[in-house]
C-alpha positions, 0 to 999 in steps of 0.5 A: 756398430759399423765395421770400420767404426768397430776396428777403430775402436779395437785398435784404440784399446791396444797399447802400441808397445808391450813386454813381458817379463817373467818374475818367478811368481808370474808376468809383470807386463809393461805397456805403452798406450797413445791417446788424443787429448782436447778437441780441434786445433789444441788436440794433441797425443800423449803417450801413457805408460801401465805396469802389472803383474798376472799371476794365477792364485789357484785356478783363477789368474789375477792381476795386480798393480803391488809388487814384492822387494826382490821385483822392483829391479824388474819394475826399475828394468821394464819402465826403463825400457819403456821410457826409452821407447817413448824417448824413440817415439819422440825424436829424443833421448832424455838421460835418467839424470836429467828427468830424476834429480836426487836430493842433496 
């Protein structure tokens, strides 16, 4: 693999925003990834988002995607700051209201 080639695929492999936070039992990460959906003229990029929690479960470090009661404001917190992100990238601002609307 040539050098400019291998670059090119490192780079796809980053998420172009990331966070962390701590949650008392380990790291909740956050992360925002850009990716290129269809071929020629009807391409386009579409933003993804991932959320995980690394903790260490004796001497290994483990990853996990289940969340307890009191991380969810966290989890809320995070993709919340995510989506603003995103919003930014985008030229826009989307109040939550508009993108979660409560049954009545």
């Amino acid at each position: 693999m040539a050098a400019s080639q291998k670059s090119m695929t490192e780079e796809k492999s980053k998420p172009i925003w990331s966070k962390r936070y701590w949650t008392g039992s380990g790291n909740l990460e956050v992360a925002v990834w850009k990716r290129e959906i269809g071929t020629g003229p009807s391409s386009r990029e579409v933003l993804n988002t991932t959320i995980k929690k690394t903790y260490k479960d004796g001497d290994r470090y483990k990853a996990s995607s289940s969340f307890r009661p009191e991380e969810i404001g966290l989890v809320i917190l995070a993709l919340q700051q995510a989506f603003a992100y995103i919003s930014s990238q985008q030229g826009q601002t989307l109040p939550m209201e508009d993108v979660v609307q409560e049954e009545s």
